[in-house]
Wavefront OBJ file of the C-alpha trace (Angstrom):
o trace
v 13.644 -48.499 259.577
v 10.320 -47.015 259.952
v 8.120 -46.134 263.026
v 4.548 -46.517 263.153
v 1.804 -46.362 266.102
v -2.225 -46.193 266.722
v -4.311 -44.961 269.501
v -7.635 -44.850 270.160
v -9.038 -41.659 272.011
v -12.427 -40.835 273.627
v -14.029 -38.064 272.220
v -12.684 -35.765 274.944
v -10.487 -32.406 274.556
v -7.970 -33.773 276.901
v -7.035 -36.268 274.228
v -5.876 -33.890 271.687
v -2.900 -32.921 273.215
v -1.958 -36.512 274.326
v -1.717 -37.237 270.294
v -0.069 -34.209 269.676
v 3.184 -34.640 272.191
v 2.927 -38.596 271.248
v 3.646 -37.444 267.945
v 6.093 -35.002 268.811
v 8.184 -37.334 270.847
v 8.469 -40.147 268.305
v 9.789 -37.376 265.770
v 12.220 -36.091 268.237
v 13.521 -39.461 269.280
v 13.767 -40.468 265.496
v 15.786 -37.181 264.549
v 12.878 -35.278 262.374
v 13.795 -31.790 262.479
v 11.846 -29.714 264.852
v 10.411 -27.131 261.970
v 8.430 -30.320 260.256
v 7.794 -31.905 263.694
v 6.001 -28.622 264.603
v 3.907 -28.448 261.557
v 3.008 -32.226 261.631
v 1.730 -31.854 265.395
v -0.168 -28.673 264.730
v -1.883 -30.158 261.971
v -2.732 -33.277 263.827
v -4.144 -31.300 266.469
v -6.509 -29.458 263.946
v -7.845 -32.787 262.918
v -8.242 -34.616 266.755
v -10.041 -31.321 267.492
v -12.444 -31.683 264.384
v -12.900 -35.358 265.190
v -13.551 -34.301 268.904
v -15.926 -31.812 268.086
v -17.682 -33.698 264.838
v -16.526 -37.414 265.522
v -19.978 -38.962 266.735
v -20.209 -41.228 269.722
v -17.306 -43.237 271.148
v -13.664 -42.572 270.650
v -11.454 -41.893 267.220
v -8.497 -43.279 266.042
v -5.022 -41.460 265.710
v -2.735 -43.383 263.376
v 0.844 -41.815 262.623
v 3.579 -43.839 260.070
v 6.871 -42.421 259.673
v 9.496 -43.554 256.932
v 12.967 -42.201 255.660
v 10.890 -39.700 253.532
v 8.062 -38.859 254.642
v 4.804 -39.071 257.471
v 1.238 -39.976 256.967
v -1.191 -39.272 259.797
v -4.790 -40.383 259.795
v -7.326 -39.271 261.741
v -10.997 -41.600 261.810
v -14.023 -41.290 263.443
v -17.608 -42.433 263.545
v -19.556 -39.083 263.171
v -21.343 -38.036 259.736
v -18.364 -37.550 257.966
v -17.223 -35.406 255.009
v -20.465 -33.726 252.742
v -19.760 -34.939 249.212
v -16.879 -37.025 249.710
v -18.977 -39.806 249.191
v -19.893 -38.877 245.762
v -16.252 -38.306 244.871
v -16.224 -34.063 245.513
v -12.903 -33.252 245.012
v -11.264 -32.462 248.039
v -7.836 -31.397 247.156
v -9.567 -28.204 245.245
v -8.739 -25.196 246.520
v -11.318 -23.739 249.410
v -11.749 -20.151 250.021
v -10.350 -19.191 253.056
v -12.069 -18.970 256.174
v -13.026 -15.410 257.592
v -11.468 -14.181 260.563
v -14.698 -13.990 262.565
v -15.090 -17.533 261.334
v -16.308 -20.182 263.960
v -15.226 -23.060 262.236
v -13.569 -24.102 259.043
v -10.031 -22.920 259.396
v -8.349 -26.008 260.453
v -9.017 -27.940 257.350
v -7.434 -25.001 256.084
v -4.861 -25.092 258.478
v -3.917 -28.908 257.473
v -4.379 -27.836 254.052
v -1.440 -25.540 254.432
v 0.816 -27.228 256.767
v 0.988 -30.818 254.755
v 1.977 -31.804 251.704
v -0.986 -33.964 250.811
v -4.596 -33.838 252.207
v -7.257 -36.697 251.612
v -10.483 -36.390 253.271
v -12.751 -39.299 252.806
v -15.691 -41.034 254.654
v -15.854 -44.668 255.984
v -17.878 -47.096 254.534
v -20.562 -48.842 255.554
v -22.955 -48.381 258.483
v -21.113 -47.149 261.060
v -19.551 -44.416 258.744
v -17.325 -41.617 259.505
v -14.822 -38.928 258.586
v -11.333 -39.807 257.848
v -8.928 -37.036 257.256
v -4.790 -38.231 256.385
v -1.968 -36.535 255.283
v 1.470 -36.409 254.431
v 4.094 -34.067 254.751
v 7.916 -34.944 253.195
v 10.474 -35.617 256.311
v 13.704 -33.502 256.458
v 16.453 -34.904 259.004
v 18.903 -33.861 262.102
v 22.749 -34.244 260.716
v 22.811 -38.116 262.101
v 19.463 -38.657 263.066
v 18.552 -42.311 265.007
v 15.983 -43.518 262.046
v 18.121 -42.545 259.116
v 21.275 -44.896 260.595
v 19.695 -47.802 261.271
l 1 2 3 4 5 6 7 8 9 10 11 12 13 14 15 16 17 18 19 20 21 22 23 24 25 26 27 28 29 30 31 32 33 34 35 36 37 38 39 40 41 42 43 44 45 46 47 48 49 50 51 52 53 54 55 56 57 58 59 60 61 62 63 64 65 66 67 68 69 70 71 72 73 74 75 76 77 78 79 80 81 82 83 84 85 86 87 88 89 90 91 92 93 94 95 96 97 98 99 100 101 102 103 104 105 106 107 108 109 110 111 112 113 114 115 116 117 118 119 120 121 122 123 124 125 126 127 128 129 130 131 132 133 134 135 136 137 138 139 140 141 142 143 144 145 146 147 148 149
């Protein structure tokens, strides 16, 4: 059995924690255990707040799949998107790390740490965009709902 769901936000602030305890709820209900649920919804609110802040006009998409091994969240909007993912700049290269006095930057590096596997990309096309998605491996509650199915 797998699990998967898509909403589409405005760009507001509010909106980030609606994804975040979405997210958390499906894991719980499923049986993912609450150490990766935790990690998965702090990393998914890193990238609704960079899509709130950076996302362009309009609203963004939260999409969240979970399997028996793993999840993949993406996160798309219609702002200006990634610089040089276009031309193919790698973007699972290490970054340095963002100062403490930092402004911005540190949730990418956030993501970067709490998941598995990062892709950031752009949209194509006119309308353009970032999209950010990840992955991070699933580990299970002793008899967990999605694993007996």
């Amino acid at each position: 059995m797998s699990i998967w769901w898509s909403l589409h936000l405005r760009r507001e602030a509010a909106s980030v924690p609606l994804a975040r305890r979405l997210l958390i709820g499906t894991m719980e209900t499923a049986g993912v255990d609450p150490d990766v649920s935790f990690d998965l919804s702090l990393a998914l609110s890193e990238a609704c707040a960079n899509a709130v802040e950076h996302g362009g006009a309009g609203a963004y998409r939260v999409t969240a799949y979970l399997d028996g091994e793993k999840c993949r969240i993406e996160v798309a909007d219609s702002g200006p998107g990634f610089p040089g993912a276009a031309q193919g700049c790698p973007t699972q290269a290490p970054r340095p790390a963002a100062a403490e006095t930092d402004e911005h930057g540190r949730g990418l590096c956030l993501i970067r740490e709490l998941a598995d596997h990062v892709h950031l990309g752009n949209k194509p096309g006119m309308g353009g965009g970032a999209v950010i998605s990840f992955d991070k491996m699933l580990k299970w509650r002793e008899g967990a709902p999605l694993l007996t199915a």
